[in-house]
ZAGUFI-870059 format. One record per residue (C-alpha): residue number from 1; residue in one letter; x, y, z. Coordinates in steps of 0.1 Angstrom, whole numbers, plus 2048, in hexadecimal, padded with zeros to 3 digits. Example, Ala and Ser with C-alpha at 12.3 -4.5 7.8 and 13.67 -1.06 7.14 Angstrom:
ZAGUFI-870059
{1 "A" {87B 7D3 84E}} {2 "S" {889 7F5 847}} 
***
This chain:
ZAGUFI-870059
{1 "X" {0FC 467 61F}} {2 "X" {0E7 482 631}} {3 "X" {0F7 48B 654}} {4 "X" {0D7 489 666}} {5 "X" {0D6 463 657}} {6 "X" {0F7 45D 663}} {7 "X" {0F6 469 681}} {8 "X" {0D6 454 686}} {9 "X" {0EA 435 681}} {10 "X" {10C 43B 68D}} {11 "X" {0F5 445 6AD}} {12 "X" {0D9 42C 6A9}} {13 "X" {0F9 40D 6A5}} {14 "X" {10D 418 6C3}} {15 "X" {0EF 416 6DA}} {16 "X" {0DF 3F6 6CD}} {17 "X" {104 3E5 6D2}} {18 "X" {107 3F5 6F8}} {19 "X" {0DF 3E8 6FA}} {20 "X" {0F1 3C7 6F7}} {21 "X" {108 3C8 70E}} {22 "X" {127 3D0 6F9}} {23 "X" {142 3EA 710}} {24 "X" {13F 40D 700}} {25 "X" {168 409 6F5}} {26 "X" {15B 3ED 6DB}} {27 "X" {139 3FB 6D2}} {28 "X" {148 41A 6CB}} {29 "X" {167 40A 6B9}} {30 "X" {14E 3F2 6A3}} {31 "X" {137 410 698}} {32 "X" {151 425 693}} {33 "X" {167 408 67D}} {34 "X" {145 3FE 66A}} {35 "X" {13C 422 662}} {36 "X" {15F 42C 652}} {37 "X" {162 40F 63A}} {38 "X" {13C 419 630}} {39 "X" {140 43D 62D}} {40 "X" {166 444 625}} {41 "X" {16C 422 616}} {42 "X" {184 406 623}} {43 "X" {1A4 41B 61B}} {44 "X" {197 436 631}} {45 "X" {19F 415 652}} {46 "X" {1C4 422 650}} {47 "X" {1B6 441 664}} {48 "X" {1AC 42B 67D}} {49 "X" {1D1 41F 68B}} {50 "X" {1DD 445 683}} {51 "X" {1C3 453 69F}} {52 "X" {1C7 43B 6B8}} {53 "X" {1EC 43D 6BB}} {54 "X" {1EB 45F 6BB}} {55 "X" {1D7 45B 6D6}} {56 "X" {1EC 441 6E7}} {57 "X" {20E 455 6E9}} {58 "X" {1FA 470 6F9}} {59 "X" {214 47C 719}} {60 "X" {1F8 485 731}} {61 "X" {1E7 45F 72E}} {62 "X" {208 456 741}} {63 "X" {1F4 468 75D}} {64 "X" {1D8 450 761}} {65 "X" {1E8 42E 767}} {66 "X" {1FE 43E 780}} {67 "X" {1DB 453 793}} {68 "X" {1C8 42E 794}} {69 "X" {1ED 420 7A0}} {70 "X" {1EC 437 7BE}} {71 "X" {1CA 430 7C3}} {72 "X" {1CB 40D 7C5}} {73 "X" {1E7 40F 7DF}} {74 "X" {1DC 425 7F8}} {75 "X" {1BA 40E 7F2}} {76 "X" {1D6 3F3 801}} {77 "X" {1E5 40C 81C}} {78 "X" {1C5 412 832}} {79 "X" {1CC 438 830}} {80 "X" {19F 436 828}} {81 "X" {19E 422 84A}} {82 "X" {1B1 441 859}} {83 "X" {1A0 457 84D}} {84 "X" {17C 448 856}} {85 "X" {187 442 875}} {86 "X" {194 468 879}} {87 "X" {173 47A 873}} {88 "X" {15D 45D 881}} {89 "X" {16B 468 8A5}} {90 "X" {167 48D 89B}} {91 "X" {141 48C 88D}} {92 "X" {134 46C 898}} {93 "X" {120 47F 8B4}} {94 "X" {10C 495 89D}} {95 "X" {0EA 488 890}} {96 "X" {0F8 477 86F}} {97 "X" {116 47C 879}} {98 "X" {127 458 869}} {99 "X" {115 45D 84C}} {100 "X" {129 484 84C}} {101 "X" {146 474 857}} {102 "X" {145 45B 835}} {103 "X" {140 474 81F}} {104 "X" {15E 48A 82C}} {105 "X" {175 46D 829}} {106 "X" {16D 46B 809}} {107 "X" {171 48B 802}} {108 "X" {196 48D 814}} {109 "X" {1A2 467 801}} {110 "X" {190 47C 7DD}} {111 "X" {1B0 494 7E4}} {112 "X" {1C5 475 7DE}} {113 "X" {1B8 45E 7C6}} {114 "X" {1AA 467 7A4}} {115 "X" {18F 44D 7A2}} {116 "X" {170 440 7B5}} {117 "X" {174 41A 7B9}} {118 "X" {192 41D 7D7}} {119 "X" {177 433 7EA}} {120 "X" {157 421 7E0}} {121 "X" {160 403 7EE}} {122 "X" {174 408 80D}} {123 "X" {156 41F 81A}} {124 "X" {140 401 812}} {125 "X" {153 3E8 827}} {126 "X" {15E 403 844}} {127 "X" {140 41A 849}} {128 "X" {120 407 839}} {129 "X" {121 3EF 858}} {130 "X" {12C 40A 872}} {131 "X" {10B 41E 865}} {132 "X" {0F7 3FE 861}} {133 "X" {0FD 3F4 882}} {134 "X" {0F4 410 893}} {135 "X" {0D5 412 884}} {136 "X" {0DC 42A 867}} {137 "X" {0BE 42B 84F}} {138 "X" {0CD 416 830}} {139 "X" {0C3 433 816}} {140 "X" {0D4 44B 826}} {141 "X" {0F5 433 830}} {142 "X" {0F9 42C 80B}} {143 "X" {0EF 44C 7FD}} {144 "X" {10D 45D 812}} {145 "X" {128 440 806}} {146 "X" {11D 442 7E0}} {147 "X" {11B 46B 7E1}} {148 "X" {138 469 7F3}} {149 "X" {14F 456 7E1}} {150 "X" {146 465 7BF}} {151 "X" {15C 483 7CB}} {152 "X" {17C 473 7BE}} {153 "X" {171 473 79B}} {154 "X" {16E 49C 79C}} {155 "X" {188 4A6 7BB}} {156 "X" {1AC 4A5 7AC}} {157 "X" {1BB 490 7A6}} {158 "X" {1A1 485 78F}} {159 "X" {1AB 46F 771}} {160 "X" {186 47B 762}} {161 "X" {196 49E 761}} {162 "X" {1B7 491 751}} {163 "X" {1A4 482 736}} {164 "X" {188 4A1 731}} {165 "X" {1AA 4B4 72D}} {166 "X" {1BD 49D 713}} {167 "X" {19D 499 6FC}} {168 "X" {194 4C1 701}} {169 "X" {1B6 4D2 6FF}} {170 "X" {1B5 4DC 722}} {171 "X" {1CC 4E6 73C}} {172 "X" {1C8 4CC 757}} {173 "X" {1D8 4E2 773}} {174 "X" {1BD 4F9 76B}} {175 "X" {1A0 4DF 768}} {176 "X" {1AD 4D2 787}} {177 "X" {1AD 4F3 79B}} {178 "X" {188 4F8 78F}} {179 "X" {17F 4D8 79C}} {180 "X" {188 4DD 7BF}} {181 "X" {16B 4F5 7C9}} {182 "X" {150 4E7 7B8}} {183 "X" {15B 4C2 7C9}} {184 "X" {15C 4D3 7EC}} {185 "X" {139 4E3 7E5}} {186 "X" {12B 4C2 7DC}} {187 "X" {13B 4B1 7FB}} {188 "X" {12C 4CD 812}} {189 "X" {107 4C7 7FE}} {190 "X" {10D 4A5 807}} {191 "X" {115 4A7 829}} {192 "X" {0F8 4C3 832}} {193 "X" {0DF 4B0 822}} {194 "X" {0E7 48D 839}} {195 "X" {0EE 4A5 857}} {196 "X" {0CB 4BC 851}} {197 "X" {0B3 49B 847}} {198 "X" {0C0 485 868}} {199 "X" {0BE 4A6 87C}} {200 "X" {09D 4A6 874}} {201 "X" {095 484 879}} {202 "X" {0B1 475 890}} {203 "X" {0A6 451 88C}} {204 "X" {0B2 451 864}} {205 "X" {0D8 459 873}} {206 "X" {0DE 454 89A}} {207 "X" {0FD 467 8A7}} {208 "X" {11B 451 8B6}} {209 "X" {112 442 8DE}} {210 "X" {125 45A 8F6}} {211 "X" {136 440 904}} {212 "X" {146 437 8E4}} {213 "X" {152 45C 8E0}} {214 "X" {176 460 8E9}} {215 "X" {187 47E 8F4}} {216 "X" {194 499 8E4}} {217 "X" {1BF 493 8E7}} {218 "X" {1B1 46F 8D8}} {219 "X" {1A2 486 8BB}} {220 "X" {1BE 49A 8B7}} {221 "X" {1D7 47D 8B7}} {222 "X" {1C1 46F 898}} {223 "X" {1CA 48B 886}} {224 "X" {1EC 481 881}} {225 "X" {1E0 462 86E}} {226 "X" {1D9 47D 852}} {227 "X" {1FC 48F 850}} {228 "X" {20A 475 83A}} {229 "X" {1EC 477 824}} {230 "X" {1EE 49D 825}} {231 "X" {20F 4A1 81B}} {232 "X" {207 486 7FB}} {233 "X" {1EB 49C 7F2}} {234 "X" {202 4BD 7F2}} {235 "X" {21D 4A7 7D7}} {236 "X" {205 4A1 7C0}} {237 "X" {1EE 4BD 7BD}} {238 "X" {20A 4D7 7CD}} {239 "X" {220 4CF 7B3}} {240 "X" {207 4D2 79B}} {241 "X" {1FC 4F4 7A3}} {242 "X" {21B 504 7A6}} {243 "X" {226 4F5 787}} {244 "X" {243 4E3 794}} {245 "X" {233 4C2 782}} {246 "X" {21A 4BC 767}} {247 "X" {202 4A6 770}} {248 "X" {213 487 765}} {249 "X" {22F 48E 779}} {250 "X" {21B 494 793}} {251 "X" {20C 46E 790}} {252 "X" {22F 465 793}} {253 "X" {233 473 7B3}} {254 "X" {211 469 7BC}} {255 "X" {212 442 7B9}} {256 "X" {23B 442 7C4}} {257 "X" {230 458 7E4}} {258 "X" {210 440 7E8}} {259 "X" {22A 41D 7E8}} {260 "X" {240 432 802}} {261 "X" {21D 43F 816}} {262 "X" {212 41C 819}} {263 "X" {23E 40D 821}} {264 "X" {239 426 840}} {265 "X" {219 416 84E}} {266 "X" {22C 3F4 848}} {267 "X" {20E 3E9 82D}} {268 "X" {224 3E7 80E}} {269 "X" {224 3BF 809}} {270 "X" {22A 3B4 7E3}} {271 "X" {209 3A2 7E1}} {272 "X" {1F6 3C6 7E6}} {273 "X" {211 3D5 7C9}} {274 "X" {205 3B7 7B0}} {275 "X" {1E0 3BB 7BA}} {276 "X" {1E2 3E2 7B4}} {277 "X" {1F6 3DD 794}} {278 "X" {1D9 3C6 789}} {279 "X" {1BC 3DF 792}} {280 "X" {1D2 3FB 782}} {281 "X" {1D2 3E7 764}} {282 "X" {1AF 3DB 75F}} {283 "X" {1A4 3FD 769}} {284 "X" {1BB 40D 750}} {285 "X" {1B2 3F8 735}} {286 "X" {18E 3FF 73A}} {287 "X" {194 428 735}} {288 "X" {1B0 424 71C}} {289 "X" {19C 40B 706}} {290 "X" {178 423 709}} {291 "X" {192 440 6FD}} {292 "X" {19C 42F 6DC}} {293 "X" {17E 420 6D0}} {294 "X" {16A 440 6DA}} {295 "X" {187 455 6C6}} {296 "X" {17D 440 6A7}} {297 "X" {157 443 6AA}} {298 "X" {15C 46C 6B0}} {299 "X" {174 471 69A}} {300 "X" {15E 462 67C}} {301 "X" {143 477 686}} {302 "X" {159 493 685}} {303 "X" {166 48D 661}} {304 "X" {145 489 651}} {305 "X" {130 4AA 661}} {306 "X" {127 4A2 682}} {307 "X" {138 4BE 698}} {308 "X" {127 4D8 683}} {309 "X" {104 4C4 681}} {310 "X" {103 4C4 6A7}} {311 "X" {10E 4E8 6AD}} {312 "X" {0EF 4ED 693}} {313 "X" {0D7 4DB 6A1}} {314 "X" {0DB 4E7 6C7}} {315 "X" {0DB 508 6BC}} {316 "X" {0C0 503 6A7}} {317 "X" {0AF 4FD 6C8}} {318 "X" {0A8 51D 6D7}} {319 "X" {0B5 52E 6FC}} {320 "X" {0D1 53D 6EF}} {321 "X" {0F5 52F 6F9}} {322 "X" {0E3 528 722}} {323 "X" {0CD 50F 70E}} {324 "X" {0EC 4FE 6F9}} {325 "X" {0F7 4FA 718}} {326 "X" {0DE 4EE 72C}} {327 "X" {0D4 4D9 713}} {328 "X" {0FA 4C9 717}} {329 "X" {0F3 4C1 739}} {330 "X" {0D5 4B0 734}} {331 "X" {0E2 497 719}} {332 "X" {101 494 730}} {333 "X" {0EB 48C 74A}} {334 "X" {0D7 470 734}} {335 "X" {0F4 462 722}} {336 "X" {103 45D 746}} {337 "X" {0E8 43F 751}} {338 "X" {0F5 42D 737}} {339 "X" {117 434 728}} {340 "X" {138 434 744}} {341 "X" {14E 456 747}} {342 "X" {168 44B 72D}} {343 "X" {14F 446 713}} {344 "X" {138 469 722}} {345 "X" {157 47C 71B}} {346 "X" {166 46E 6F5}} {347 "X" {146 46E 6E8}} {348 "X" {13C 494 6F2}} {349 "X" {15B 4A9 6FB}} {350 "X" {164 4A8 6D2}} {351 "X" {144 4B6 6CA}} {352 "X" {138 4C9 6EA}} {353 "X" {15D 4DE 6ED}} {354 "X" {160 4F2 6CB}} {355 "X" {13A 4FE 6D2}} {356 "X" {140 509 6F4}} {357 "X" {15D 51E 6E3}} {358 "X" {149 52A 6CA}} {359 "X" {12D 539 6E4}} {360 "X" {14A 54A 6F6}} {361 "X" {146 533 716}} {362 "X" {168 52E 72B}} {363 "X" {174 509 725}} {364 "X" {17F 505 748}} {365 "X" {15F 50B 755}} {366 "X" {14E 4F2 73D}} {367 "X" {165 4D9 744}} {368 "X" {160 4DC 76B}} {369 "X" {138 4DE 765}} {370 "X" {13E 4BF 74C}} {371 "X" {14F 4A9 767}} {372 "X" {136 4B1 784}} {373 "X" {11A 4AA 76B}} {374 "X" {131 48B 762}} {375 "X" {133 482 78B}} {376 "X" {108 47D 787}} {377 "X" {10F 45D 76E}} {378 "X" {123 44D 78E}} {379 "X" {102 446 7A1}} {380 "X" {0EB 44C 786}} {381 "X" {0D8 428 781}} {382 "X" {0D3 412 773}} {383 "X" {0FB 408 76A}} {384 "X" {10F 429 783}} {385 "X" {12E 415 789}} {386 "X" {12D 423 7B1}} {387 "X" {10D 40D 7B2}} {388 "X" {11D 3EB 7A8}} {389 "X" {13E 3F5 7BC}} {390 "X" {12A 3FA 7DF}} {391 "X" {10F 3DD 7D4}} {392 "X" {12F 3C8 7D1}} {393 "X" {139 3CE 7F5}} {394 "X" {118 3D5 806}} {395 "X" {104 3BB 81F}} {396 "X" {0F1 3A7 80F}} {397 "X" {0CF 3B7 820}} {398 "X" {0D7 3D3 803}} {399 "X" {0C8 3CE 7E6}} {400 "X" {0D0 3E0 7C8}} {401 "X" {0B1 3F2 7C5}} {402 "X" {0B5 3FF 7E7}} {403 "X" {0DA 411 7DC}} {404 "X" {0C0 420 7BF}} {405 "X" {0A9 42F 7D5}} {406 "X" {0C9 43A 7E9}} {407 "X" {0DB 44A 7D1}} {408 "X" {0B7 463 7C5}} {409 "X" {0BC 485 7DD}} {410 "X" {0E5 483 7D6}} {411 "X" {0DF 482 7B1}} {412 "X" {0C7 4A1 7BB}} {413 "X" {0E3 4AF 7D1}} {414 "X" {0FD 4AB 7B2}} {415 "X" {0E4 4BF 799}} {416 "X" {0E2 4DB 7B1}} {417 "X" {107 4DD 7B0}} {418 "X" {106 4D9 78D}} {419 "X" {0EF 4F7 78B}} {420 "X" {109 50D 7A6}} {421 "X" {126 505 790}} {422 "X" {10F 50E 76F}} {423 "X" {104 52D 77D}} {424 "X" {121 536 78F}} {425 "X" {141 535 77E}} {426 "X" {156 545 79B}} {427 "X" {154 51F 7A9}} {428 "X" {168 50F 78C}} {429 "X" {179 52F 781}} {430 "X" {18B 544 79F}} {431 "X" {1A4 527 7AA}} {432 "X" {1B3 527 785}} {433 "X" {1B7 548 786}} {434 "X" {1C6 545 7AB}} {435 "X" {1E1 52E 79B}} {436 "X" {1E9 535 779}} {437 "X" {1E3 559 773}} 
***
């Protein structure tokens, strides 16, 4: 069978089945089970167990059950309350100053958790109302929590990255140092675009009442809620840096250090252990599952021609390596309204990471421009998980179309920082070499 015919219908199946609702691990799984029996033969389904496990016994996987652990718990600990309530007294007086003050919580609890639902959702219950009832224009009060809380997908210590770096042969300690600049950039787009448009027009972001301001040994005194949380930051990404621990190690210490974070503050009650061992589970599941059934759909493609037909065709396509490139982004950017992370990732890092080799392009830098592309799919609609996690949690007087209108300038915001870290490499390249050269 012709490659441009198979890749028609391996292509053409898989997003008929997610058109009806199937979850990409089974769509992918089912296409890519069908498709071997058809084009290797039935014998050619002993492949199928052989991949998988050798996915399965993968050491760094150990890393993302333990990340989502950690995350869950501080979710329990109210170190997000802390932290919200930290720079609400220091910003709240500027013009948009809540709606700055959300999205640098969330970039502060990114530095701790490695995914965006713990973030998402406390923001939604904590600052939503405080912005809402201070008459905070709703666009730009959900805008800053869904921008906001997208950060922990891309700041380490992002399970995304640990994934980008198990499927592409990558160090993770380097793909994590190259994140940290590019998330900080996006957090300071973020925060100058709220501060500049309710500057402008102070009615869309009213700055605190003075005489809810509180003085500044009360400020300072906040800033000791953030020590504890400092220092957990430092034992996970420290050690990862300096090489004392790999990252799975560094999980370890990570979700251990989060149970004994949250013992301090006297929060550590066995009902919130079981309900974050749940969430870890069902979230774990949910990437583990996409991984496997995306490894058999890819890997089929692989075997039969496709790697080679797409390096052909995008070639084929004129601009030289900056157009392969761009072109990337742009079906990264399409396949992201539809298809979650896990899936984004499986079904493109096989394909996209021996090209990027070939044109002589650094693989660190296009896995840091891959995951902030990757962070647009978070609040891209119509199916961006942030917008279900935040709908799930907002006031009832939000509608979902209104979290769709909210979410427009930040995916803007996020392509321009796609484009700085595109056109600048410095931004995704000079901490590696800070690190581990």
């Amino acid at each position: 069978m012709d490659i441009q015919l198979i890749t028609i219908l391996m292509f053409g199946s898989l997003f008929f089945l997610l058109g009806l609702g199937l979850p990409v691990a089974f769509a992918s799984g089912t296409v890519g089970i069908v498709f071997t029996v058809i084009l290797q033969g039935p014998a050619a389904l002993n492949l199928v167990p052989t991949r998988i496990f050798g996915l399965m016994v993968q050491y760094l996987l150990a890393a993302v059950p333990l990340f989502i652990f950690m995350a869950c718990i501080l979710e329990q600990s109210g170190v997000i309350d802390d932290l919200y309530e930290m720079v609400y007294h220091w910003v709240g007086f500027l013009r948009g100053g809540l709606a700055a003050a959300t999205v640098l919580a969330c970039t502060m609890m990114a530095a701790m958790v490695g995914v965006i639902g713990a973030s998402e959702v406390t923001m939604g219950v904590i600052a939503l109302p405080q912005m809402l009832k201070r008459g905070y224009n709703k666009f730009i009060a959900c805008g800053s929590i869904l921008a906001g809380g997208t950060l922990g997908i891309l700041i380490p210590p992002s399970v995304m990255l640990i994934i980008y770096g198990l499927v592409d042969n990558s160090s993770i300690g380097q793909l994590y140092a190259g994140a940290i600049l590019p998330g900080l950039l996006l957090s300071s787009l973020f925060i100058t675009y709220v501060l500049l448009r309710c500057g402008f027009r102070p009615e869309l972001g009213p700055p605190v009442p003075k005489h809810e301001r509180v003085a500044w040994g009360v400020k300072f005194r906040l800033l000791g809620r953030v020590i504890l949380p400092g220092i957990l930051v430092f034992l996970v990404l420290g050690t990862i840096f300096t090489g004392i621990a790999a990252p799975t190690e560094a999980a370890g210490v990570g979700a251990a250090g989060a149970m004994l974070l949250t013992a301090i503050q006297g929060k550590l009650k066995w009902r919130n252990v079981v309900l974050a061992a749940q969430k870890t589970l069902n979230n774990s599941a949910m990437v583990l599952w996409t991984m496997f059934g995306a490894n058999i759909f890819v890997g089929l493609y692989v075997m039969v021609g496709g790697a080679h037909f797409v390096q052909e065709t995008l070639m084929s396509l004129g601009g030289g390596k900056w157009g392969v490139i761009i072109i990337m982004q742009l079906i990264l950017i399409f396949l992201g309204c539809f298809i979650d992370w896990t899936g984004i990732i499986m079904l493109c890092v096989p394909l996209f990471g021996p090209i990027i080799r070939q044109l002589g392009f650094d693989p660190i830098w296009f896995g840091i421009l891959f995951a902030t592309n990757l962070q647009i799919s978070f609040i891209s609609p119509p199916f961006g998980y942030a917008l279900f996690y935040l709908k799930g949690v907002a006031p009832p007087e939000i509608q979902t179309t209104d979290l769709w209108k909210s979410a427009v300038p930040f995916i803007g915001l996020q392509i321009i920082g796609v484009i700085c870290v595109m056109f600048i490499p410095e931004l995704s390249l000079w901490l590696p070499r800070v690190f581990y050269h």
